[in-house]
RODO-2510 file (C-alpha; in nm, 4 decimals, decimal comma):
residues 385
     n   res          X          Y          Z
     1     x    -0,3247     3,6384     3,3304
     2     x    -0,7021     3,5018     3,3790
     3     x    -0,7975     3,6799     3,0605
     4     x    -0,5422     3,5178     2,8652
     5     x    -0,6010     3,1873     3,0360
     6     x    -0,9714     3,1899     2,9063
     7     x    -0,8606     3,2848     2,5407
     8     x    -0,6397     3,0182     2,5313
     9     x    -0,8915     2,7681     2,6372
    10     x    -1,1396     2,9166     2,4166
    11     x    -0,8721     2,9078     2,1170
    12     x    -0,7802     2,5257     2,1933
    13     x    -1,1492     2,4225     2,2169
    14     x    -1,2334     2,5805     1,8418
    15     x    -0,9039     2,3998     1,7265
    16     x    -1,0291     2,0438     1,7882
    17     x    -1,3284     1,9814     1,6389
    18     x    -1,2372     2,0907     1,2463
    19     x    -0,8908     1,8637     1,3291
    20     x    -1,0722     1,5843     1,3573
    21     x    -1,2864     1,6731     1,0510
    22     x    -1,0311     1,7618     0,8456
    23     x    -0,8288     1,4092     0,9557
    24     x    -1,1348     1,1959     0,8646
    25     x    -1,1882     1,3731     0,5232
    26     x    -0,8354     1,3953     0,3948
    27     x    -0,8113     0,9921     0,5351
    28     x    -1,0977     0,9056     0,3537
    29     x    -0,9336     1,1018     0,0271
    30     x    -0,6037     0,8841     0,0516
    31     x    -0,7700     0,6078     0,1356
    32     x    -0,9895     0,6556    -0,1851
    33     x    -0,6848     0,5447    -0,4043
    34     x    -0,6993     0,2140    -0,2582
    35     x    -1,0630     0,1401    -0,3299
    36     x    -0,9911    -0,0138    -0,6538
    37     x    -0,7287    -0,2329    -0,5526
    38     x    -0,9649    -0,3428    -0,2256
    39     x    -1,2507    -0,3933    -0,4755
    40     x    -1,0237    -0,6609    -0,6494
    41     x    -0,9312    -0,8425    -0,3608
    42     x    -1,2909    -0,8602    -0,2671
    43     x    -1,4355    -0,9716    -0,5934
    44     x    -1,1605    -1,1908    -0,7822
    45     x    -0,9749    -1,3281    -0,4705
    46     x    -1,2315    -1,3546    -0,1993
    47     x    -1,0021    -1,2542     0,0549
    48     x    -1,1709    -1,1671     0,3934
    49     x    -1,2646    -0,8830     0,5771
    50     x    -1,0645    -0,9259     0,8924
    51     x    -0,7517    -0,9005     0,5979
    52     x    -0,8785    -0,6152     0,4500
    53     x    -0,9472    -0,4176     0,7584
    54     x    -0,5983    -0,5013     0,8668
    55     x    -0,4504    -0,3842     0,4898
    56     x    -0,6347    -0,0264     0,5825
    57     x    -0,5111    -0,0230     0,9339
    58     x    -0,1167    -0,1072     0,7970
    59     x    -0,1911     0,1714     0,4979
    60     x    -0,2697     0,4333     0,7915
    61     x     0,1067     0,5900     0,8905
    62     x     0,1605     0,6251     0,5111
    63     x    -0,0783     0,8862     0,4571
    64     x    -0,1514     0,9796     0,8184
    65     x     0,2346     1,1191     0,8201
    66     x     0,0856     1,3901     0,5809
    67     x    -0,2534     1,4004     0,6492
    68     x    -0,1969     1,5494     1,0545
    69     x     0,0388     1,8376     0,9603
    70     x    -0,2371     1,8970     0,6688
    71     x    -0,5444     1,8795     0,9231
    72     x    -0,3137     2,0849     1,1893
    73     x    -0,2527     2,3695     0,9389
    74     x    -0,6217     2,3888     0,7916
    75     x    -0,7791     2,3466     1,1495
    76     x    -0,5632     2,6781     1,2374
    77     x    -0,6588     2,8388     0,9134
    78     x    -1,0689     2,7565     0,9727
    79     x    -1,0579     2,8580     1,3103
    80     x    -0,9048     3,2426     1,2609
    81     x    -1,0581     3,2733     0,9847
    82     x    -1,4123     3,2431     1,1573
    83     x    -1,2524     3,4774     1,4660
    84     x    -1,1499     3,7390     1,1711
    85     x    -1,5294     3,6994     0,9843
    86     x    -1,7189     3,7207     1,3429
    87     x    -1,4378     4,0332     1,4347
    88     x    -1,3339     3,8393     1,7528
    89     x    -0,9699     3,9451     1,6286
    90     x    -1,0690     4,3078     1,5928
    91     x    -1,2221     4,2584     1,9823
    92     x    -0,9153     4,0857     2,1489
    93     x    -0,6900     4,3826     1,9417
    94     x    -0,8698     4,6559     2,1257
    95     x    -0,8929     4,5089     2,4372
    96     x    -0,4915     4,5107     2,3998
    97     x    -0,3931     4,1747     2,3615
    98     x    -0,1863     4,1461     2,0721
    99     x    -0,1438     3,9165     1,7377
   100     x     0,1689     3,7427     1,9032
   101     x    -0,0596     3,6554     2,2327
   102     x    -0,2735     3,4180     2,0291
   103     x     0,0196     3,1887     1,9295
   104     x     0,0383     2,9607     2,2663
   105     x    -0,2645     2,7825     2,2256
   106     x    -0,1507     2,7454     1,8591
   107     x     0,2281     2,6443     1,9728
   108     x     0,0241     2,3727     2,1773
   109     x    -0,1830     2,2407     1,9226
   110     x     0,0876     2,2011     1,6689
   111     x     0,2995     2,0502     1,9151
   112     x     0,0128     1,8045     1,9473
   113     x     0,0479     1,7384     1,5877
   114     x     0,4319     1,7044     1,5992
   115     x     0,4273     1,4318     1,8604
   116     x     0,1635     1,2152     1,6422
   117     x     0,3411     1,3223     1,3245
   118     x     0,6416     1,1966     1,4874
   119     x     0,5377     0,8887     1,6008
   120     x     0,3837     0,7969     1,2755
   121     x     0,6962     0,9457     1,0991
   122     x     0,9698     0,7198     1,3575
   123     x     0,7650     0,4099     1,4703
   124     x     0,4661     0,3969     1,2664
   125     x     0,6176     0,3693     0,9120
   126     x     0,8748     0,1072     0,9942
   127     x     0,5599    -0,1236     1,1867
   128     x     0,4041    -0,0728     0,9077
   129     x     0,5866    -0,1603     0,6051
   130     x     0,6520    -0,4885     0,8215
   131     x     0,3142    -0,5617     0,8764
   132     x     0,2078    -0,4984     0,5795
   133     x     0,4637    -0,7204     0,3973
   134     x     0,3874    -1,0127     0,6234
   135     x     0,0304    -0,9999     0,5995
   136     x     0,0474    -0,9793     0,2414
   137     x     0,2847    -1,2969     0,2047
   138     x     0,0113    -1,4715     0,4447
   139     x    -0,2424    -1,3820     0,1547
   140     x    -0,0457    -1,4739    -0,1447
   141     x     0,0478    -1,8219     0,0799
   142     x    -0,3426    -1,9064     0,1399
   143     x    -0,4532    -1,7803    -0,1864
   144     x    -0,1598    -1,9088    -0,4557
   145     x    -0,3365    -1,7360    -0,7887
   146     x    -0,2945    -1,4006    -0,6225
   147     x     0,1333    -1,4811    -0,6434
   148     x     0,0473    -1,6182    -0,9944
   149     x     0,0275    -1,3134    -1,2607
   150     x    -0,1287    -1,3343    -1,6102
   151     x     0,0929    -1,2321    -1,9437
   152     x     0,4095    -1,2469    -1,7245
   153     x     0,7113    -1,4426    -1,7018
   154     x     0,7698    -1,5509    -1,3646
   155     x     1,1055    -1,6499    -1,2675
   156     x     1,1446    -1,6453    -0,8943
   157     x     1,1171    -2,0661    -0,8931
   158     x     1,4293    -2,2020    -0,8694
   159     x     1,5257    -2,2788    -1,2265
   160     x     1,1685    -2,3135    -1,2864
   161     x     1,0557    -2,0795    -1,5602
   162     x     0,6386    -2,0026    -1,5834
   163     x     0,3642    -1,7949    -1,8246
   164     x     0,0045    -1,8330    -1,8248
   165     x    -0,1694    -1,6874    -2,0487
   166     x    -0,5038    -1,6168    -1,8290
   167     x    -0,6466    -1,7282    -1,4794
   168     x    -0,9906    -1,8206    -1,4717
   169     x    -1,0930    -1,6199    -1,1591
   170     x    -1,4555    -1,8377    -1,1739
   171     x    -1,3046    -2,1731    -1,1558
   172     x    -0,9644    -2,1010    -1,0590
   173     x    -0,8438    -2,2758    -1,3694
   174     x    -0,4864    -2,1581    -1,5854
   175     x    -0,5324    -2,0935    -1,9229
   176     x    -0,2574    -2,1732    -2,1714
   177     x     0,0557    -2,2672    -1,9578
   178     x     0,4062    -2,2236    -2,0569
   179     x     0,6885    -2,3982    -1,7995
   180     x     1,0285    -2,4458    -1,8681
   181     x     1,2027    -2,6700    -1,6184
   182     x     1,5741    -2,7269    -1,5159
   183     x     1,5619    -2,8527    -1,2067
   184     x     1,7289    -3,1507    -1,3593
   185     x     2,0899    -3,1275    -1,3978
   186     x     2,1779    -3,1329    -1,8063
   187     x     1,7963    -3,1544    -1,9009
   188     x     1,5896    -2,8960    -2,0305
   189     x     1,2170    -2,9888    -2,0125
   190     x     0,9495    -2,7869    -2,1983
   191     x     0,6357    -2,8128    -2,1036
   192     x     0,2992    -2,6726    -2,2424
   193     x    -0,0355    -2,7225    -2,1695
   194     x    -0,3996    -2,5398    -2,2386
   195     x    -0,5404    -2,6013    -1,9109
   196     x    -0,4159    -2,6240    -1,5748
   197     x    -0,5367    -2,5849    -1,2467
   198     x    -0,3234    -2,4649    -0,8819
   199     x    -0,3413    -2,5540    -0,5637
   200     x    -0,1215    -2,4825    -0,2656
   201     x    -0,0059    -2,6489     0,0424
   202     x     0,1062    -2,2943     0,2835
   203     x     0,2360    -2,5385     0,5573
   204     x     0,5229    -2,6332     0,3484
   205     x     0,5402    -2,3026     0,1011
   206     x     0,4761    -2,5194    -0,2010
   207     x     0,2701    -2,4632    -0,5257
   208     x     0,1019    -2,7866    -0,6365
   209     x     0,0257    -2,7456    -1,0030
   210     x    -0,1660    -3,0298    -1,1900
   211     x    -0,1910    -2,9410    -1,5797
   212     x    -0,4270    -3,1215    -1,8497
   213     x    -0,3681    -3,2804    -2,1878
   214     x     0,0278    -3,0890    -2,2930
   215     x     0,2996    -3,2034    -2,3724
   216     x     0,6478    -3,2231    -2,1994
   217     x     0,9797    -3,1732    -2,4956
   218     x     1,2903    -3,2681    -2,2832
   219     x     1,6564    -3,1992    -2,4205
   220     x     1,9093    -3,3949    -2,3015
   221     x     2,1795    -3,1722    -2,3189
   222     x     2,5291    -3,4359    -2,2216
   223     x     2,3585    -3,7382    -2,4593
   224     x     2,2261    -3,4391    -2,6929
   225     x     1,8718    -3,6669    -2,7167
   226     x     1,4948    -3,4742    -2,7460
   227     x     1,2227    -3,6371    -2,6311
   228     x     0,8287    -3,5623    -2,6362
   229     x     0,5805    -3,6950    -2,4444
   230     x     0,2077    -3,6243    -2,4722
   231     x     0,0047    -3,6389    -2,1451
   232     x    -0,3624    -3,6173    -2,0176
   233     x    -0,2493    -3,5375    -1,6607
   234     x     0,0914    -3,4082    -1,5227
   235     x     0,1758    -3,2884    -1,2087
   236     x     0,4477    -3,0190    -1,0778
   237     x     0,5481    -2,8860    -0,7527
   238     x     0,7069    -2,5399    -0,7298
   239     x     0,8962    -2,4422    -0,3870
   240     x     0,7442    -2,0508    -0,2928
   241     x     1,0597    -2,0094    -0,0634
   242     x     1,2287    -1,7949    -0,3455
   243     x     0,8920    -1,6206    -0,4491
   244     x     0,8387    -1,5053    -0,0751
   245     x     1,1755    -1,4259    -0,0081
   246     x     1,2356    -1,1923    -0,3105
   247     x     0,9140    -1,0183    -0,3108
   248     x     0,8262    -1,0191     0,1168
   249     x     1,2153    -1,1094     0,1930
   250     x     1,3115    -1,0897     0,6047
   251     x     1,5335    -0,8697     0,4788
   252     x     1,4208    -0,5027     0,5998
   253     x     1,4334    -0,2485     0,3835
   254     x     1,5306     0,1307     0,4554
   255     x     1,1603     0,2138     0,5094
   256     x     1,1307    -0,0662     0,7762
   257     x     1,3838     0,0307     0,9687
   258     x     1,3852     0,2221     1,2894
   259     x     1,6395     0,5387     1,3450
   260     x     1,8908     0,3302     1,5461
   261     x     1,8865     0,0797     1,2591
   262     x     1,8999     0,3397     0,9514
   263     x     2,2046     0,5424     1,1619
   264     x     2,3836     0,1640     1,1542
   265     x     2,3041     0,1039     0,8102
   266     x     2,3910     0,4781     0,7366
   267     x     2,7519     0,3798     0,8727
   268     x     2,7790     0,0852     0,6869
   269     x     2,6980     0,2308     0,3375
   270     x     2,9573     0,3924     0,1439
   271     x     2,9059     0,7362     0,0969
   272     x     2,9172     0,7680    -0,2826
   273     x     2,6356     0,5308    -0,3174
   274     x     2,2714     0,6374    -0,4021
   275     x     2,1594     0,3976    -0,1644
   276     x     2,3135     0,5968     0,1009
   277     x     2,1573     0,9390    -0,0052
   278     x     1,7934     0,7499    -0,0323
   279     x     1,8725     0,6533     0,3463
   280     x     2,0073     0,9835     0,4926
   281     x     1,6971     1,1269     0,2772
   282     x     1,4407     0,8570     0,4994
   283     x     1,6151     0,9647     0,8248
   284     x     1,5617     1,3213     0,7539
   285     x     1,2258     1,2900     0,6500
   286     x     1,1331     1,0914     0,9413
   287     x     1,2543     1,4182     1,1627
   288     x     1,1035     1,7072     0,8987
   289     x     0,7642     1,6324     0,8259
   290     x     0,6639     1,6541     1,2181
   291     x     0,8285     1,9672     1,2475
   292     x     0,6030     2,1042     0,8888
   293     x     0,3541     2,1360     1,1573
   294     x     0,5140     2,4480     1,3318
   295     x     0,5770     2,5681     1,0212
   296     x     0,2352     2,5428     0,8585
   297     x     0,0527     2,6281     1,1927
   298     x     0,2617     2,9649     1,1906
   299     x     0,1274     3,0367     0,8381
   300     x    -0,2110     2,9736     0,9053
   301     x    -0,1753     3,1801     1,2261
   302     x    -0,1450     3,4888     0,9729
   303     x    -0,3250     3,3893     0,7093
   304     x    -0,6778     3,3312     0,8931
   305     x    -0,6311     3,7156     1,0544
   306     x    -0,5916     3,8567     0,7586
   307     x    -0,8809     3,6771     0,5533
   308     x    -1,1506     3,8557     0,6715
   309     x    -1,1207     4,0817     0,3284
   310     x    -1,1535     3,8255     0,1365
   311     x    -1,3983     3,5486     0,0966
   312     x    -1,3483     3,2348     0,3035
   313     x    -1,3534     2,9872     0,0569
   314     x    -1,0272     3,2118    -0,0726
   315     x    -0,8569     3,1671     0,2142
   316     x    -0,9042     2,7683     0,2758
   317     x    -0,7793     2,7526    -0,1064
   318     x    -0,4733     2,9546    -0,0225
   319     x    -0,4021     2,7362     0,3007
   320     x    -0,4527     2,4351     0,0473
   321     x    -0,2019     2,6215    -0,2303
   322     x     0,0563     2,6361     0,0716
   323     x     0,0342     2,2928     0,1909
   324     x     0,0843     2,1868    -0,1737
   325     x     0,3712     2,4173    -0,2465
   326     x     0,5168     2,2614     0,0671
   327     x     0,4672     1,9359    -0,0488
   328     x     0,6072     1,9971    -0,3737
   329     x     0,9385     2,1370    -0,2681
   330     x     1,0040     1,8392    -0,0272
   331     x     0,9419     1,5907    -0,3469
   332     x     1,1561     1,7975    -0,5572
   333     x     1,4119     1,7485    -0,2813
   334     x     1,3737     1,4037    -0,2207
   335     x     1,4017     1,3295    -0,6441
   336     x     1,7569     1,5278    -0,6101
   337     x     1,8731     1,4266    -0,2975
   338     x     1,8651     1,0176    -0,3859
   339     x     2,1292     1,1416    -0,6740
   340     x     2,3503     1,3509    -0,4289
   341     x     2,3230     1,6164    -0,6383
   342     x     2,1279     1,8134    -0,3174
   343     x     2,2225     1,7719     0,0240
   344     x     1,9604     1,5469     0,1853
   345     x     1,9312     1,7903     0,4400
   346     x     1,9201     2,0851     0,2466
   347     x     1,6355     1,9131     0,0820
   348     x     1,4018     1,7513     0,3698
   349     x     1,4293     2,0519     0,5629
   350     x     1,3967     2,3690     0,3588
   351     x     1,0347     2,3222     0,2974
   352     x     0,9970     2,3929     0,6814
   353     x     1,2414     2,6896     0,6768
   354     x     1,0623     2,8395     0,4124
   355     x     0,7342     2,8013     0,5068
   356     x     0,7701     2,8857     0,8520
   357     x     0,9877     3,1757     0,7782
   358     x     0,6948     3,3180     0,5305
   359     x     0,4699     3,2150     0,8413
   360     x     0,7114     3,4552     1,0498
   361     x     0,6839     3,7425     0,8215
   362     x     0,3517     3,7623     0,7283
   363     x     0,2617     3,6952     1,1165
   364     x     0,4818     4,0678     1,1616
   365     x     0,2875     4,2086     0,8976
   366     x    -0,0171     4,1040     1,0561
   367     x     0,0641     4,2396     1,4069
   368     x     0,1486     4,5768     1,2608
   369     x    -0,1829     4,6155     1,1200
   370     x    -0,0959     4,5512     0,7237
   371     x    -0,2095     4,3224     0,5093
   372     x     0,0252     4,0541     0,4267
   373     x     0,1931     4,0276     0,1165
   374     x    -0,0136     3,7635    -0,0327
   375     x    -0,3524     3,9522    -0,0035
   376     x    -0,1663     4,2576    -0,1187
   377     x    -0,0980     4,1425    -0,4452
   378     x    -0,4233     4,0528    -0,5072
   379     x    -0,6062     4,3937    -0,4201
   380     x    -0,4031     4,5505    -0,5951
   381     x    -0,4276     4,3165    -0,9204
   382     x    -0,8019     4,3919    -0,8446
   383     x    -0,7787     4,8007    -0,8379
   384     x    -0,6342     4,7730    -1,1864
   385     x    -0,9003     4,5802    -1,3596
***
């Protein structure tokens, strides 16, 4: 019982330190996508850094939720593979302990992984989304060009239509304004001008915008009367209320909400609806990917023993071929499942029964001394050519 007390230990301690890698690298991958859209906010929008540290900190559970089971899995597969390469597998099998007394320490460690998976999965997703959404409408609120988009007609203003053309990001100045206004009950106002400039007043969730030498057409539509006025300086105030509300509403979605909530909604949501497949699909999800890390720490389990004839740069890519093949069944899942055409839980969950039960059988394989299937195939595509 000593003997296998000190494996274990010495199993656990090799486990950590590639986890940790592997979690900073395939963070720093993820968070790679969002360099572009940080680089904007930097440059055109000056927004500061406390902001954007607290954007990457809210982005975290949305690639974290895939990025531990990922790091759990290849930390497995590193680790045996170096024990198969340095034949401490070939030692521990003739000293009689078996393939199937290696798994504890690997049990552990994924169970590790499910309980941060799960967190991220259950709590962290719903914070957030939340976060996220507020902080954002706290940036749009102190900066009003970034709620302001070029080429696009914004509607959101209540019956306040606008386009602009371009924003100035030097001088903060609007290029080339188009507003149609019908605030005013039975008029129509029109109102173009070439320069414009836009201030805002977050306090009281108003747009002040000032515009420059336009003109304003109004159309009386009871006295059926047009009017046009030419001006050197006009000034209108938008309300953001609507803008906020539609885009960062209070209103959570199915993403913000916590199991309790989603089981409530779930209740409330006829069940012939899409929106309640997309929901059953989210409280699945929320459940399956923690448990991928059983599954994929099983598979690496057999897959590091039995790399040691091949190279090991073969066997990280087939640990990376897995994980994607996982990944790929759960989105083709998800993509059916919103329709109802697949059971939701048919489709968050057989990744994990497939995976693991591959892990299952090429972990027998490996304990009866054969190569698994996998490696198989490819020796003996080799032998032929």
């Amino acid at each position: 019982m000593k003997f296998n007390l000190i494996i274990y230990r010495y199993i656990f301690k090799q486990l950590l330190p590639p986890f940790f890698i592997n979690i900073v690298f395939f963070s720093f991958i993820f968070l790679m996508r969002q360099i572009l859209e940080i680089t904007n906010l930097i440059v055109n929008y000056k927004v500061d850094l406390l902001s954007l540290i607290l954007i990457i900190v809210f982005s975290m559970p949305y690639f974290l939720e895939f990025v531990i089971p990922m790091s759990i899995m290849m930390s497995i597969l590193l680790t045996f593979i170096k024990m198969s390469a340095d034949n401490e597998i070939t030692a521990l099998k003739t000293s009689g302990c078996s393939v199937y007394n290696l798994l504890p320490p690997v049990i552990l460690f994924c169970f590790f992984g499910f309980l941060l998976t799960g967190f991220m999965s259950i709590y962290g997703m719903s914070w957030s989304k939340s976060a996220i959404k507020k902080l954002t409408s706290e940036i749009v609120l102190s900066n009003a060009n970034m709620g302001i988009k070029e080429r696009q007609f914004i509607n959101n203003f209540t019956n306040v239509m606008l386009y602009i053309n371009k924003i100035n990001l030097t001088d903060k100045t609007l290029v080339d304004i188009f507003i149609e206004d019908q605030r005013t009950q039975g008029t129509v106002s029109t109102v173009v001008a070439p320069k414009g400039r836009l201030l805002s007043h977050p306090n009281k969730l108003l747009f002040h915008l000032q515009l420059y030498n336009g003109t304003v057409n109004q159309v009386n539509l009871n006295k059926r009367t047009a009017n046009i006025i030419s001006f050197s300086t006009y000034d209108i105030t938008l309300n953001l209320n609507n803008i906020i509300n539609n885009s960062f509403g209070k209103q959570k979605s199915s993403k913000e909400m916590s199991v309790s909530e989603l089981l409530l909604s779930i209740k409330n949501t006829s069940k012939n609806s899409s929106e309640y497949f997309t929901k059953l699909l989210i409280l699945h999800k929320k459940f399956s990917i923690p448990f991928a890390c059983f599954a994929l720490g099983i598979l690496a389990v057999s897959l590091g023993i039995q790399t040691k004839s091949a190279k090991k740069s073969y066997g990280i890519g087939v640990g990376l071929i897995c994980f994607l093949f996982y990944y790929i069944i759960l989105s083709v899942g998800q993509v059916f499942g919103e329709t109802g055409d697949y059971p939701p839980v048919i489709g968050m969950w057989l990744p994990n029964i497939l995976i693991g039960g591959l892990g299952l059988f090429l972990l027998y394989r490996s304990s009866e001394d054969h190569f698994t299937g996998i490696f198989s195939v490819i020796n003996l595509f080799k032998k032929k050519h």
